[in-house]
PDB file with SEQRES, HELIX, SHEET and CRYST1 records, atoms N, CA, C and O in Angstrom:
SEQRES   1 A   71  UNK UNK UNK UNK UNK UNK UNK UNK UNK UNK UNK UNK UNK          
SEQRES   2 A   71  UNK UNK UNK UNK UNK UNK UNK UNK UNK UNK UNK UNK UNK          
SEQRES   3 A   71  UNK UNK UNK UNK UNK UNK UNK UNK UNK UNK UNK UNK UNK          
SEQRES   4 A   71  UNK UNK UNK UNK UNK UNK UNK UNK UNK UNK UNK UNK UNK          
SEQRES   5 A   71  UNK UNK UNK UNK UNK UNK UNK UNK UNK UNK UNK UNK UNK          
SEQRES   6 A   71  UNK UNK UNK UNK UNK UNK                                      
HELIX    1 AA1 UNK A   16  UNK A   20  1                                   5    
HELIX    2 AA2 UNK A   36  UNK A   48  1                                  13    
CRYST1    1.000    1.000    1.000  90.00  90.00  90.00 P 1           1          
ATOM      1  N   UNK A   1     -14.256   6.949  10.617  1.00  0.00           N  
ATOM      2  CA  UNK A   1     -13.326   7.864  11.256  1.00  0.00           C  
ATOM      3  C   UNK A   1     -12.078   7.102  11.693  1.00  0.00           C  
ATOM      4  O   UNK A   1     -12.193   6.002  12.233  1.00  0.00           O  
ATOM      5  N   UNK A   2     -11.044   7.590  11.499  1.00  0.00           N  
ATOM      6  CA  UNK A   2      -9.962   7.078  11.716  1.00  0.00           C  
ATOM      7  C   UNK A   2      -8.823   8.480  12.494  1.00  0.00           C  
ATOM      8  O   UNK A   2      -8.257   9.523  12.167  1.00  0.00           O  
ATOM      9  N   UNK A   3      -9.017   7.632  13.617  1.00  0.00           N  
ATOM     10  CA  UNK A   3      -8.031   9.185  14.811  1.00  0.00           C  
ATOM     11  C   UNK A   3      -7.123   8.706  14.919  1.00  0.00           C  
ATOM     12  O   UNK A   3      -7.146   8.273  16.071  1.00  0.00           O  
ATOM     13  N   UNK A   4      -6.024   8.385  14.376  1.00  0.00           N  
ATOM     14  CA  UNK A   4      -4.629   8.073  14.529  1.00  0.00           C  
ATOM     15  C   UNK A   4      -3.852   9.426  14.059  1.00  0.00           C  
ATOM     16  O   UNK A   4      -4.267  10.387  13.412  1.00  0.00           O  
ATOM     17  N   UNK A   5      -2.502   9.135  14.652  1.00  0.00           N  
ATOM     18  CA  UNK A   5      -1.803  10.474  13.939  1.00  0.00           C  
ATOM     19  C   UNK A   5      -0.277   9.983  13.508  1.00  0.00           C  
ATOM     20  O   UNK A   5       0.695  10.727  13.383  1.00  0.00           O  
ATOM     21  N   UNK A   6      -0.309   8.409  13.294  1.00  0.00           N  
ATOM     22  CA  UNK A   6       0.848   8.104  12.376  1.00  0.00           C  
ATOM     23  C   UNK A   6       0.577   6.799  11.647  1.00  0.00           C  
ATOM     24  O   UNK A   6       0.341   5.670  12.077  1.00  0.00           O  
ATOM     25  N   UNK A   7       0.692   7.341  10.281  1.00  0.00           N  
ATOM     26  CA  UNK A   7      -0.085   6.421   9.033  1.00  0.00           C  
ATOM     27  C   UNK A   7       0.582   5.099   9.155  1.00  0.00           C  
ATOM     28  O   UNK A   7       1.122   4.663   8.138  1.00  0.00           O  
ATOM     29  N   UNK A   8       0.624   4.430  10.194  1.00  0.00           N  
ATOM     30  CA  UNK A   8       0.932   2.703  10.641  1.00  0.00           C  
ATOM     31  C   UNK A   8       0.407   2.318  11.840  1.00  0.00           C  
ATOM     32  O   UNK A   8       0.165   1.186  12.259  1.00  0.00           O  
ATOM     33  N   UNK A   9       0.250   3.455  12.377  1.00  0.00           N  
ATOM     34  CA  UNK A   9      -0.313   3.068  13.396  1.00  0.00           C  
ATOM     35  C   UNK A   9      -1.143   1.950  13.514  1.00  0.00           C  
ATOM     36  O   UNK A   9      -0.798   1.072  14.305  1.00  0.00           O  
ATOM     37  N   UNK A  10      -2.185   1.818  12.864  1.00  0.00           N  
ATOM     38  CA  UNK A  10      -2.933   0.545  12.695  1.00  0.00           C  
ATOM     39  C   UNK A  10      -2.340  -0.964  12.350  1.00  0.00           C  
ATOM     40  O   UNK A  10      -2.702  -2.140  12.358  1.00  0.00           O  
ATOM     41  N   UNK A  11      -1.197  -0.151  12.046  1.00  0.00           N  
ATOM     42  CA  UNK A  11      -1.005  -1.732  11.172  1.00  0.00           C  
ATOM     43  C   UNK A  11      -0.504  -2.882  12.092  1.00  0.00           C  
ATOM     44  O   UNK A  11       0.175  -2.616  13.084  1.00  0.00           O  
ATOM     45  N   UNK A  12      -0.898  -4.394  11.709  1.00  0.00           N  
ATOM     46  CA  UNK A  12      -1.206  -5.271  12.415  1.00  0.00           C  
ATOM     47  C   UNK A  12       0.293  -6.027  11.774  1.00  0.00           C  
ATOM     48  O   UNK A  12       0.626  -7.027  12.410  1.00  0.00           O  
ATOM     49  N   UNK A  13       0.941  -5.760  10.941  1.00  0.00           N  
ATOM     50  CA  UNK A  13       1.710  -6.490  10.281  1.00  0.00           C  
ATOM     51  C   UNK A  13       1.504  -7.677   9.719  1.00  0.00           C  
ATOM     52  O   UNK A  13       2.278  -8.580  10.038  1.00  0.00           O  
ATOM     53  N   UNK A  14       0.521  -7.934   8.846  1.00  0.00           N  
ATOM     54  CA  UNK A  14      -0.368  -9.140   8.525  1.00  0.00           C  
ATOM     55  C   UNK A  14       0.774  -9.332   7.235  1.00  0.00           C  
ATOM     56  O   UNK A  14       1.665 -10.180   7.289  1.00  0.00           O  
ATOM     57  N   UNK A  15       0.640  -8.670   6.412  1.00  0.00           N  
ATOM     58  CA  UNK A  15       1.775  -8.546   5.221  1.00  0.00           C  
ATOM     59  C   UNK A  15       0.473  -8.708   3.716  1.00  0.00           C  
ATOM     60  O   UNK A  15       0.698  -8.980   2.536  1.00  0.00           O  
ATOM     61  N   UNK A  16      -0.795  -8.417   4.397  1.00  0.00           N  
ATOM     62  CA  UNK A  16      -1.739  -7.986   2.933  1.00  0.00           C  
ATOM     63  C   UNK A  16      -1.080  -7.078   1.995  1.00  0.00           C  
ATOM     64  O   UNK A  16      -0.824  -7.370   0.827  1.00  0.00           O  
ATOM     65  N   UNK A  17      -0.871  -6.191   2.445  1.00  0.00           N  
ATOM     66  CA  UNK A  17      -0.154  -5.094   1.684  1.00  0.00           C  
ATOM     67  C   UNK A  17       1.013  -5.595   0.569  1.00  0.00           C  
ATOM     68  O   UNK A  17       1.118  -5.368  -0.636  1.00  0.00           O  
ATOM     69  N   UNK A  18       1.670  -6.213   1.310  1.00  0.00           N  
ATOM     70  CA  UNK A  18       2.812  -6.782   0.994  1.00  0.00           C  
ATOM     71  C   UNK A  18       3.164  -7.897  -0.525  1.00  0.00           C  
ATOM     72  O   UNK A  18       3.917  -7.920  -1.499  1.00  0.00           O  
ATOM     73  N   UNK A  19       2.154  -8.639   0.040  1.00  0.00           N  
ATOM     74  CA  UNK A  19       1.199  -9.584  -1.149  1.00  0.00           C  
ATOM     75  C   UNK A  19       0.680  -9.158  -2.227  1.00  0.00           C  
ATOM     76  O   UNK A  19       0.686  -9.768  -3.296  1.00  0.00           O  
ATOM     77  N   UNK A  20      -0.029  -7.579  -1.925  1.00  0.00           N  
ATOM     78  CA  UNK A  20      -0.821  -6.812  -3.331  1.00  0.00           C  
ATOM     79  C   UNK A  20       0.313  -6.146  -4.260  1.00  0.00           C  
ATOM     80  O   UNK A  20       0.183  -6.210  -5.482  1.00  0.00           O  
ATOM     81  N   UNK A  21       1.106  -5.690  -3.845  1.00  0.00           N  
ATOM     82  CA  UNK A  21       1.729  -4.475  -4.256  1.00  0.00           C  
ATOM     83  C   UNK A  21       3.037  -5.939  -5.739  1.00  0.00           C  
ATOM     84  O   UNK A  21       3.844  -6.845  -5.531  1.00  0.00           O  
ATOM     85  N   UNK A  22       2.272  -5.077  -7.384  1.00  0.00           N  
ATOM     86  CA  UNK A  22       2.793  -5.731  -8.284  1.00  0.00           C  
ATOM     87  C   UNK A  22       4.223  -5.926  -8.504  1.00  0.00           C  
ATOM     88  O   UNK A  22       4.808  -6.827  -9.105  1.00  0.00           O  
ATOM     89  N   UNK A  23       4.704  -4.810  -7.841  1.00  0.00           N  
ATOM     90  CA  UNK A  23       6.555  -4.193  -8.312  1.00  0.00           C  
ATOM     91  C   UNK A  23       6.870  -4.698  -7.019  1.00  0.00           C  
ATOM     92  O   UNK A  23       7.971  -4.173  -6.856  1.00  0.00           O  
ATOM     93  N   UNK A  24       6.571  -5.599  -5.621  1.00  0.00           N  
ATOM     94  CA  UNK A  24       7.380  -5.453  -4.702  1.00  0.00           C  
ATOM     95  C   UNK A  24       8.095  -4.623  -3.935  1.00  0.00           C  
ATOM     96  O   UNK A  24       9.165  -4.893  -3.390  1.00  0.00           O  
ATOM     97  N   UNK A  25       7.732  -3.999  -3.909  1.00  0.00           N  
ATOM     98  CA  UNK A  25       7.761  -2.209  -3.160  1.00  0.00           C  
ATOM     99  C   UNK A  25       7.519  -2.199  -2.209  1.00  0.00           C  
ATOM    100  O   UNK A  25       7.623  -1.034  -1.824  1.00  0.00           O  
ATOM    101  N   UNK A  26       7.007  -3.245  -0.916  1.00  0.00           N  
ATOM    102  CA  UNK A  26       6.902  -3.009  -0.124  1.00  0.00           C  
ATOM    103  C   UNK A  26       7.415  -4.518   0.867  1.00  0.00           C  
ATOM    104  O   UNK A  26       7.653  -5.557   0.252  1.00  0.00           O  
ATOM    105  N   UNK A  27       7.489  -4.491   1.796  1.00  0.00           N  
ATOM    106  CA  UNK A  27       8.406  -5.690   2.692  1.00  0.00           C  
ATOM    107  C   UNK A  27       8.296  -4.962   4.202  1.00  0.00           C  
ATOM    108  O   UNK A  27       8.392  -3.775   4.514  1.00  0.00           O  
ATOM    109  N   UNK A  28       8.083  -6.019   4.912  1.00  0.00           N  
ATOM    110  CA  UNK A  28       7.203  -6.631   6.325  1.00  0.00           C  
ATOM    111  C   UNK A  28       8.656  -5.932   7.034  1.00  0.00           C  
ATOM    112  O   UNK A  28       8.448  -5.170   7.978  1.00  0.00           O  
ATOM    113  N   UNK A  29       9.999  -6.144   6.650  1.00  0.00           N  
ATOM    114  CA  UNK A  29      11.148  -5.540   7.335  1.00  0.00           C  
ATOM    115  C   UNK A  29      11.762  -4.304   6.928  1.00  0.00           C  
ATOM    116  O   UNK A  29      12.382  -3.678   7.787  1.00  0.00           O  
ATOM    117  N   UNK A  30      11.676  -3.754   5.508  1.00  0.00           N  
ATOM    118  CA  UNK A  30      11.903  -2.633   5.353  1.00  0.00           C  
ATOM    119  C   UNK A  30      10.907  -1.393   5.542  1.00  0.00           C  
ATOM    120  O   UNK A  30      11.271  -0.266   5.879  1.00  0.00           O  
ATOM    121  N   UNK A  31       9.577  -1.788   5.267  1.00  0.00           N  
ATOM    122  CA  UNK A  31       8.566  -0.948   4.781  1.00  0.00           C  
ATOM    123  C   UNK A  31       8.266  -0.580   3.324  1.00  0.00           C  
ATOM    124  O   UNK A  31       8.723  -1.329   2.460  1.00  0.00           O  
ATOM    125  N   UNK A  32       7.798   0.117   3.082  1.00  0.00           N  
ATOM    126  CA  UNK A  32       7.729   0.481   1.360  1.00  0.00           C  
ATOM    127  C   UNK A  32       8.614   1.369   1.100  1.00  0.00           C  
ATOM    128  O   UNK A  32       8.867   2.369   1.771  1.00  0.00           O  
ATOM    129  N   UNK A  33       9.428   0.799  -0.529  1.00  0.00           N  
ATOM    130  CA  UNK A  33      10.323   1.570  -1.077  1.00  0.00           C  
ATOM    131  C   UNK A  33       9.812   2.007  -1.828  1.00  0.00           C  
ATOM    132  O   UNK A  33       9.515   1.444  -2.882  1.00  0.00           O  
ATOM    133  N   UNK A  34       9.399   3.778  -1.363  1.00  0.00           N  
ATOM    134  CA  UNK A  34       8.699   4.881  -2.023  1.00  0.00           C  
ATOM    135  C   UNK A  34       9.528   5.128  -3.575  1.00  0.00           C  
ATOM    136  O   UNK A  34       8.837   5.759  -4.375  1.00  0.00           O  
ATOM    137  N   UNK A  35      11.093   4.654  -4.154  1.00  0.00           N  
ATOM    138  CA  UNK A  35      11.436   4.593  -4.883  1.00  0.00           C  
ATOM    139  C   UNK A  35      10.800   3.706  -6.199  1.00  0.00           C  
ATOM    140  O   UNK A  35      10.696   4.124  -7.352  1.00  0.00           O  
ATOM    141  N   UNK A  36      10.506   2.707  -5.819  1.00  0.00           N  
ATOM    142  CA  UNK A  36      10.090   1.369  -6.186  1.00  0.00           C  
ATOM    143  C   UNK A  36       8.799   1.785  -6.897  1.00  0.00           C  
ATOM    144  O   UNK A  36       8.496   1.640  -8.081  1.00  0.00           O  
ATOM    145  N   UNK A  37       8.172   2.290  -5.978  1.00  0.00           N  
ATOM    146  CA  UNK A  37       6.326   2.640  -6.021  1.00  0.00           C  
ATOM    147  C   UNK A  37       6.256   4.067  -7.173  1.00  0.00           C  
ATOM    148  O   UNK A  37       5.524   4.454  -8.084  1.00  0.00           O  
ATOM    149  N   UNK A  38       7.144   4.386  -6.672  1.00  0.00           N  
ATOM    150  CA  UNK A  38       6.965   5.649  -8.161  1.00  0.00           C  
ATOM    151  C   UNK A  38       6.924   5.804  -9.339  1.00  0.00           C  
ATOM    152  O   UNK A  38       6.270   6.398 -10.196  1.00  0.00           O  
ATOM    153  N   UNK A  39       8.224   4.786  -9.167  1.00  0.00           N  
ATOM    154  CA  UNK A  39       8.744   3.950 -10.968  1.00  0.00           C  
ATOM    155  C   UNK A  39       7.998   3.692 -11.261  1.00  0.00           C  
ATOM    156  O   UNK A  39       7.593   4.318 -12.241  1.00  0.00           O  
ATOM    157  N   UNK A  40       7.009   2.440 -10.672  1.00  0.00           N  
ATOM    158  CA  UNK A  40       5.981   1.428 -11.254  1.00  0.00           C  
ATOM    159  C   UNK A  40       4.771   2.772 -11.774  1.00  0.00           C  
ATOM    160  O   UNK A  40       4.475   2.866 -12.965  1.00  0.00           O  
ATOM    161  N   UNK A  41       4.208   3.664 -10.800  1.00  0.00           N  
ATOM    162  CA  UNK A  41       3.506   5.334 -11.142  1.00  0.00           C  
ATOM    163  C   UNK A  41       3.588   5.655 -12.547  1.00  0.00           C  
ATOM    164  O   UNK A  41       2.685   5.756 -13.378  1.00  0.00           O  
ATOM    165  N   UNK A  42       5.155   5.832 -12.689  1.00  0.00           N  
ATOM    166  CA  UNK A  42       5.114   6.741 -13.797  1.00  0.00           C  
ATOM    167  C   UNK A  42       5.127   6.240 -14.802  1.00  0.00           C  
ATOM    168  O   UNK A  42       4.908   6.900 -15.818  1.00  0.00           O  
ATOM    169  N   UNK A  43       5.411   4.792 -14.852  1.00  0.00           N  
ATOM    170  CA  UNK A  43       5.458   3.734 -15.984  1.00  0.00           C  
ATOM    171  C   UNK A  43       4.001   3.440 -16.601  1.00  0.00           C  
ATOM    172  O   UNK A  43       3.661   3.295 -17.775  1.00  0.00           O  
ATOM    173  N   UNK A  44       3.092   3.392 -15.142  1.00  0.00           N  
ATOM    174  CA  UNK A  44       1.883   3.268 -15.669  1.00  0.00           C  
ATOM    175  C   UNK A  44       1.183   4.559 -16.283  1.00  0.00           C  
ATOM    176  O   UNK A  44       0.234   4.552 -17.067  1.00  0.00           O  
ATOM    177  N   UNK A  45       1.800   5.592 -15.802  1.00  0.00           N  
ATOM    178  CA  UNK A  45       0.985   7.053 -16.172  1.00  0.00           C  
ATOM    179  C   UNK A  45       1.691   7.028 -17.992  1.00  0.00           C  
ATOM    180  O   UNK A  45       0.937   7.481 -18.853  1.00  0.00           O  
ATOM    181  N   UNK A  46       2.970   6.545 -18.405  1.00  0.00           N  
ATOM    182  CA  UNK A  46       3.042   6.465 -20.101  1.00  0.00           C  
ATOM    183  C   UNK A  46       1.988   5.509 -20.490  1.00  0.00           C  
ATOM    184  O   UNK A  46       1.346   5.885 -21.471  1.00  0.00           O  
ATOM    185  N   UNK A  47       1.661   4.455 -20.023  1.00  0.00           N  
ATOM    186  CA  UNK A  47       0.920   3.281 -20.741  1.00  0.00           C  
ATOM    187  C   UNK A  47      -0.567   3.874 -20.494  1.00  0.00           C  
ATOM    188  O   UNK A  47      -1.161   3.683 -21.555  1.00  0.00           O  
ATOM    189  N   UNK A  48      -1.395   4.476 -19.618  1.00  0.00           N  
ATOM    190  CA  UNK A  48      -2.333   4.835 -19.333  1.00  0.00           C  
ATOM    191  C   UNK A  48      -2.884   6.135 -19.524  1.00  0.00           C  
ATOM    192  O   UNK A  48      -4.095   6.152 -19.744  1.00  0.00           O  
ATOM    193  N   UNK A  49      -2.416   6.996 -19.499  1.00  0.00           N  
ATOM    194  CA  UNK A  49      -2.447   8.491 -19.471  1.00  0.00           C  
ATOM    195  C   UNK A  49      -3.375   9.237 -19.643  1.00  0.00           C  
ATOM    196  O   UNK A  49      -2.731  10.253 -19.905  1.00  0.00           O  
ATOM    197  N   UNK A  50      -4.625   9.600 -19.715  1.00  0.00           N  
ATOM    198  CA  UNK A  50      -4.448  10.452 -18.602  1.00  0.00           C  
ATOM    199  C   UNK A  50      -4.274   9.954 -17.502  1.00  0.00           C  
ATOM    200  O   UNK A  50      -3.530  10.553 -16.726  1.00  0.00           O  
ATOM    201  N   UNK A  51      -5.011   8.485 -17.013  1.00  0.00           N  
ATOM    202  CA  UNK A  51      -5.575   8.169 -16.011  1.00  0.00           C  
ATOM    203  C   UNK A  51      -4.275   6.747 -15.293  1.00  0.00           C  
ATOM    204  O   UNK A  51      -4.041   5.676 -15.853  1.00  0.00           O  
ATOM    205  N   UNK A  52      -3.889   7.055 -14.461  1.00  0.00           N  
ATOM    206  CA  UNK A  52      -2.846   5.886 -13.893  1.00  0.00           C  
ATOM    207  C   UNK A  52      -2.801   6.162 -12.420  1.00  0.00           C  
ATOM    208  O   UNK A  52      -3.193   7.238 -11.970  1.00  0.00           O  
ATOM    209  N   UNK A  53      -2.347   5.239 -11.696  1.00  0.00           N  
ATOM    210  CA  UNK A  53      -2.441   4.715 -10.366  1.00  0.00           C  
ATOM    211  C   UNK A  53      -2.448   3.049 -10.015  1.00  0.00           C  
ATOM    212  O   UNK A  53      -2.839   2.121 -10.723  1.00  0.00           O  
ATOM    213  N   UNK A  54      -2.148   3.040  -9.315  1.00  0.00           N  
ATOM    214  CA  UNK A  54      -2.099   1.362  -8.134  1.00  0.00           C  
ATOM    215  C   UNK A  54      -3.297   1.284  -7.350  1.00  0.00           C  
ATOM    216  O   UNK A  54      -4.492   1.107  -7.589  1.00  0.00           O  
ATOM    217  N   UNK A  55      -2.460   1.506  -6.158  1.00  0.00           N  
ATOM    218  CA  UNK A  55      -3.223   1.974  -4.540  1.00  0.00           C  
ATOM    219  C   UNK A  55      -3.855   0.417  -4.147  1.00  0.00           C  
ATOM    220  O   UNK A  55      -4.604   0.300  -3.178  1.00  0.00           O  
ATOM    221  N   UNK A  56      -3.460  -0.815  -5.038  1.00  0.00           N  
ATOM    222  CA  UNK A  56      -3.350  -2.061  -4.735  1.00  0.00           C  
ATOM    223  C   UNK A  56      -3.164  -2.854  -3.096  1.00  0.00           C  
ATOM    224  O   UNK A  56      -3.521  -3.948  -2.659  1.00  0.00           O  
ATOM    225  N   UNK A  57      -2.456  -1.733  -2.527  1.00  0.00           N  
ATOM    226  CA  UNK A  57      -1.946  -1.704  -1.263  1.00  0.00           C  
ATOM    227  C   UNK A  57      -2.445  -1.295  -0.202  1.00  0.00           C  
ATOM    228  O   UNK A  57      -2.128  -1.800   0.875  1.00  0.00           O  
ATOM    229  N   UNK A  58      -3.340  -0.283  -0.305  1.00  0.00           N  
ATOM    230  CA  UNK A  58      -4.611   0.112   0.143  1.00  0.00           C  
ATOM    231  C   UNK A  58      -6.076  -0.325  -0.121  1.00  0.00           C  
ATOM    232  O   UNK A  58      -7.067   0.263   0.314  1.00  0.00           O  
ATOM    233  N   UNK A  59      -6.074  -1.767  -1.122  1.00  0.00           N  
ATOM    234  CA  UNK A  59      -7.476  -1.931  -1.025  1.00  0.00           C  
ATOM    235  C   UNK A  59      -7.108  -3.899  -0.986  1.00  0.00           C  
ATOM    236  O   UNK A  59      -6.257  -4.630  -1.491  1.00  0.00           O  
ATOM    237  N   UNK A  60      -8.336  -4.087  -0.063  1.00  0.00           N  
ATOM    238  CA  UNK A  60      -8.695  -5.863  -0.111  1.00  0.00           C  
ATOM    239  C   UNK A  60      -7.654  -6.133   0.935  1.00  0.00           C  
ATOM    240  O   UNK A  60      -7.265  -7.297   1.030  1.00  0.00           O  
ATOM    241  N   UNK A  61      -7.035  -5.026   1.909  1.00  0.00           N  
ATOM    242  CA  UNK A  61      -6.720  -5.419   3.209  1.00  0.00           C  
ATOM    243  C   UNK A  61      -7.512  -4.824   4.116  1.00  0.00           C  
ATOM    244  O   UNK A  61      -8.382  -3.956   4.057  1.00  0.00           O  
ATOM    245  N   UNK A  62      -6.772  -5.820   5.428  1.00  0.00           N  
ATOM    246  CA  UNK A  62      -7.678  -5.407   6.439  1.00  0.00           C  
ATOM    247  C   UNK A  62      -7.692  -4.283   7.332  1.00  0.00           C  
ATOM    248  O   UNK A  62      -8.521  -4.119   8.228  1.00  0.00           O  
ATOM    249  N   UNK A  63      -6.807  -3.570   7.071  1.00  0.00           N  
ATOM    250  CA  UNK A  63      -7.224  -1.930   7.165  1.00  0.00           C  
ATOM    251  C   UNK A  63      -7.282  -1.058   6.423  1.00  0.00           C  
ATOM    252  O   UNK A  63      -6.976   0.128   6.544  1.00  0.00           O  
ATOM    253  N   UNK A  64      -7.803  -1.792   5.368  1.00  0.00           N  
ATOM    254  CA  UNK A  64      -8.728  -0.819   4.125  1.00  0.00           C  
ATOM    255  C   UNK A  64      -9.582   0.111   4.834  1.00  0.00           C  
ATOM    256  O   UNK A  64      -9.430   1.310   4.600  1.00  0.00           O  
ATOM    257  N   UNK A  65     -10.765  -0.400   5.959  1.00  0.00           N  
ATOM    258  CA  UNK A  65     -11.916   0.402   5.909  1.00  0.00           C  
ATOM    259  C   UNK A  65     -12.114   0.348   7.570  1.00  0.00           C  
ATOM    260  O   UNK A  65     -13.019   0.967   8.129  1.00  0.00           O  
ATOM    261  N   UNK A  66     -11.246  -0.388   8.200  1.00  0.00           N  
ATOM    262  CA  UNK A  66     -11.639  -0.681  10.014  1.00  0.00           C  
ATOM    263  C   UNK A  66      -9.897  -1.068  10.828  1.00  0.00           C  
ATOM    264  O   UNK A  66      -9.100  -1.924  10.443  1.00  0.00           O  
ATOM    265  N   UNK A  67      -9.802  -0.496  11.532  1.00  0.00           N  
ATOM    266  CA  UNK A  67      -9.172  -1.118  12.670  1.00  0.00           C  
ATOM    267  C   UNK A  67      -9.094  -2.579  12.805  1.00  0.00           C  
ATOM    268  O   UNK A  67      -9.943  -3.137  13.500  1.00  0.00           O  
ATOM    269  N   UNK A  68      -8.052  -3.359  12.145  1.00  0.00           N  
ATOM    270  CA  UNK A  68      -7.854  -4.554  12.204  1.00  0.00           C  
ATOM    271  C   UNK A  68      -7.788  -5.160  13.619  1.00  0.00           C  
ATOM    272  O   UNK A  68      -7.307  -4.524  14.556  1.00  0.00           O  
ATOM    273  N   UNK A  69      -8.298  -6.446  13.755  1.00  0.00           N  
ATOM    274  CA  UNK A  69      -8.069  -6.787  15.096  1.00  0.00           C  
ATOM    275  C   UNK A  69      -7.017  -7.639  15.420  1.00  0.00           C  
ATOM    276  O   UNK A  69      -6.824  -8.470  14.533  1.00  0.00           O  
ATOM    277  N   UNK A  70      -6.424  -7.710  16.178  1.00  0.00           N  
ATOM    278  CA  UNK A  70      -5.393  -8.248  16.363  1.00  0.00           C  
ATOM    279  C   UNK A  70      -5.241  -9.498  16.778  1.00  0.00           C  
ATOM    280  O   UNK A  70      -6.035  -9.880  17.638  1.00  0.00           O  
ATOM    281  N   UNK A  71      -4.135 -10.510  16.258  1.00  0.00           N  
ATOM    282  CA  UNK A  71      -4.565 -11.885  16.183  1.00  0.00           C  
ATOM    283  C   UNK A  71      -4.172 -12.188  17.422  1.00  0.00           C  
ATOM    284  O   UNK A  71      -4.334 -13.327  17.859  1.00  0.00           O  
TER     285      UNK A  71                                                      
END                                                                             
C-alpha cells in the first residue's frame, strides 16, 4: 500500500531512476522530460510492436516496492 497523493512524494532523490532511464530523460534538477520518454516509446513501439515499453525507471530502485529510507 502506498498512501501518498503526489507521485514524488517518496522520492529520496538517490538518482536510481536517473541512472536507469536509456534516452536520459530524466535529471536529479529538472525531473523527467516527458518529451524525451515518449520519443524513446514510440521508437520502441516501431521496432517491437505489438509489444513496447521501458518503465526502466520504475524497476531495481529503491522505491520500486517500499518507502525508501532516508540516508
Amino acid at each position: 500500500e502506498r498512501p501518498y497523493t503526489k507521485v514524488y512524494e517518496y522520492c529520496t532523490m538517490c538518482g536510481a531512476c536517473v541512472k536507469r532511464c536509456p534516452v536520459q530523460a530524466i535529471s536529479l534538477e529538472e525531473g523527467k522530460n516527458h518529451n524525451i520518454c515518449h520519443a524513446w516509446l514510440m521508437k520502441t513501439k516501431e521496432l517491437c510492436a505489438p509489444r513496447f515499453g521501458c518503465g526502466l525507471c520504475q524497476t531495481k530502485v529503491p522505491c520500486e516496492n517500499r518507502i525508501p529510507k532516508k540516508k
